[in-house]
N, C-alpha and C positions, 0 to 999 in steps of 0.2 A: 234046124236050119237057120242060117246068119243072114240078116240083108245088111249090105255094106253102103254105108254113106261115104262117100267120095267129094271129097271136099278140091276143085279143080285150082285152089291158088294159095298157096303156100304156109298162111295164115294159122297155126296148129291152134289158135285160141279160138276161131270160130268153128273149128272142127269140133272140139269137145263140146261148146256150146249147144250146133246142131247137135250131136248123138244125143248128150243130156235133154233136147228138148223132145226129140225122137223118142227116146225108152219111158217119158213120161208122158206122151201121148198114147202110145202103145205099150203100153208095159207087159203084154201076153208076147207078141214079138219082141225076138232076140238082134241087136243090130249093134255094127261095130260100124267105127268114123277112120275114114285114111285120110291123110292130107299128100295131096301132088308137091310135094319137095321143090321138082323141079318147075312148077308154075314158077304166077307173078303172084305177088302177096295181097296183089284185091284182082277183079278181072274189073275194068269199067271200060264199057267199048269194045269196037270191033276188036281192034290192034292186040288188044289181050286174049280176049276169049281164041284167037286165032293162034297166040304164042300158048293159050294154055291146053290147047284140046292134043295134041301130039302126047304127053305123058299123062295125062288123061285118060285116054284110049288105050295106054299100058297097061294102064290100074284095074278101066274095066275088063281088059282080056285078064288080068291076073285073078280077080276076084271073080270069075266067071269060071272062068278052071281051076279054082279054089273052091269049087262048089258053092257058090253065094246062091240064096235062093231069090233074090231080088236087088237092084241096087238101086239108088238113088243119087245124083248128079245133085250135088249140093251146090249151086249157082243159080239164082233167080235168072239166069240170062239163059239157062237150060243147056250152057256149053255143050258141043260136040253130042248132043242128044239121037239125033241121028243117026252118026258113025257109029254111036257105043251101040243101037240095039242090032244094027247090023254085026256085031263083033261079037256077041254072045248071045245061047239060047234061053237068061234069066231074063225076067224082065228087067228091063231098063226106063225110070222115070226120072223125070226131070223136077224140080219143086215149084220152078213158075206152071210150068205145064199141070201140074195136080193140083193145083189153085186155080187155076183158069175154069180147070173142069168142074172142081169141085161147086162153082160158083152158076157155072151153068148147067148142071145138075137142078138146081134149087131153081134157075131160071132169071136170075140177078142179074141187074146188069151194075158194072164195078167199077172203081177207079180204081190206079195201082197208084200208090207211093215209094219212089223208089231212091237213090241213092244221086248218083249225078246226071245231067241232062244229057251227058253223052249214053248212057244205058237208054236213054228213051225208045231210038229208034229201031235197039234189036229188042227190046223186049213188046212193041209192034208189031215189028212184024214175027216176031211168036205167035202173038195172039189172032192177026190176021189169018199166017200162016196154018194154025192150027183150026180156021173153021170157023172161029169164038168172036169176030171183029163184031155182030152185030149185039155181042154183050160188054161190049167195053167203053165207057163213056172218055178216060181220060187217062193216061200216064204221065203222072203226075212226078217231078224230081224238087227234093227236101233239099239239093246242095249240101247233101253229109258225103263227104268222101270214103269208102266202106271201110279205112281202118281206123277213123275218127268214132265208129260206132266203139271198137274197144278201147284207143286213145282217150276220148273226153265223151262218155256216153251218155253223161246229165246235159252237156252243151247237143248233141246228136238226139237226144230224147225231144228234146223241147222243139226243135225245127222240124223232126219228123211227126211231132203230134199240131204243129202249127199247120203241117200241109196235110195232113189227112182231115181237119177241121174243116179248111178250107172244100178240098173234096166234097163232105160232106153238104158244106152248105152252096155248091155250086153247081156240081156234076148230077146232080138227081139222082142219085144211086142207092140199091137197096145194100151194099158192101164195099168195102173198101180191101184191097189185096196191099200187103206190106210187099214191098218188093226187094227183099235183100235177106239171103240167109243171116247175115251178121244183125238182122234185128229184131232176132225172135229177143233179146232182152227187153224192148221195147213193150212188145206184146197187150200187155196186161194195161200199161199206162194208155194206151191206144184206146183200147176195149172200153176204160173203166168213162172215156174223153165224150166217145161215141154213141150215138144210138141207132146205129146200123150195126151188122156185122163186121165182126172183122177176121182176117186168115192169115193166119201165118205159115207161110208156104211150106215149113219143116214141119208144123205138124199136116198138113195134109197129105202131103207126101208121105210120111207114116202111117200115117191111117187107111191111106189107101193102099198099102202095101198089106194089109190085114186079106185083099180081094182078088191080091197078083199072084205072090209067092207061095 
C-alpha cells in the first residue's frame, strides 16, 4: 500500500524534495508525491491556502479511490485538513499537525520557525485549534518567502538558522518546529546550530504514517 504526499501549490521541486525526505525517514513505507497543478506556487496566507484547497480536495478524493493507504497534506499551514478527512476513509494528516503532536507527545513545549509573517496567524491558530496552545511558546517568521527556499537557499539557510537561534535563546523551549515543507533542506544545518531538538515536519509526518495506514 501507497501513502501519497499531496503537495497543495504548484511547486513540482518541493514535491520531490518532500517524497525524497519522506522515503528516507521511512524507508519500510512505500510513498509517492503529487503536486496540485492547479494551486498557487507557494501558499502564504489566508488568500492562498483558500485558492489552494478546491484542487486539493480533487487530489485527495482521487488518491483515496485510488486506494492510497494514507495521505499526507504537504503544507505546514495544514491546508484544507479538515475537508480532506471528511472526503476519504484513509487517513488524512497534515505535517504542521504531526509536528505539533509529535512534540507534545514528548511533552515540549516549542517554537515554530516559519516562512513569512503573514503564515503566523493560521499556523496559530492550528496549534490553538488543535488542543496544543499550552505547548507552544512562539511562531516565530524567518522573512524567507517559500520559493526563495529553492531560489537562493544559502541566502534562506542562514535567516532561517538566525531565527531558530534566536528561538532558542529567548522562547524557553525544549524544540524548535521548522515550519515549511520547502525546508526540510535546511534540516541538518538547524540541528547541527542547535541544542534543543529540532522537527522537520516531513519527516514526522512520515513516521507517523508507520502508526495510521
Amino acid at each position: 500500500m501507497t501513502i501519497t504526499i499531496i503537495n497543495p501549490n504548484s511547486t513540482e521541486a518541493m514535491t520531490e524534495a518532500m517524497l525524497a525526505c519522506a522515503r528516507a525517514a521511512a524507508p519500510d513505507l512505500s510513498f509517492d508525491g503529487w503536486t496540485s497543478t492547479e494551486g498557487p506556487p507557494a501558499i502564504q496566507g489566508v488568500a492562498d491556502g483558500e485558492r489552494a484547497a478546491p484542487p486539493l480536495l480533487d487530489l485527495v478524493e482521487k488518491a483515496g479511490q485510488g486506494g492510497a493507504s494514507g495521505i499526507i497534506i504537504g503544507c505546514f499551514d495544514d491546508t484544507a485538513l479538515a475537508e480532506a478527512n471528511r472526503s476519504t476513509p484513509c487517513p488524512v494528516i497534515g505535517i504542521g499537525q504531526a509536528s505539533y503532536h509529535l512534540a507534545a507527545l514528548r511533552g515540549w513545549r516549542f517554537s515554530v520557525v516559519t516562512t513569512l509573517a503573514v503564515s503566523v496567524p493560521v499556523i496559530e491558530e492550528n496549534i490553538r485549534g488543535g488542543g496544543l496552545g499550552h505547548h507552544l511558546a512562539r511562531v516565530r517568521a524567518s522573512h524567507v518567502p517559500v520559493l526563495d527556499l529553492e531560489r537562493d537557499p544559502r541566502a534562506a539557510e542562514t535567516r532561517i538558522l538566525e531565527e531558530s537561534l534566536r528561538a532558542e535563546a529567548e522562547d524557553g523551549i525544549d524544540a524548535l518546529i521548522l515550519g515549511c515543507a520547502g525546508m526540510v533542506h535546511v534540516t541538518r544545518a538547524v540541528e547541527d546550530a542547535l541544542s534543543v531538538p529540532v522537527i522537520d515536519p516531513v519527516v514526522a509526518a512520515a513516521t507517523a504514517m508507520r502508526w495510521l495506514s
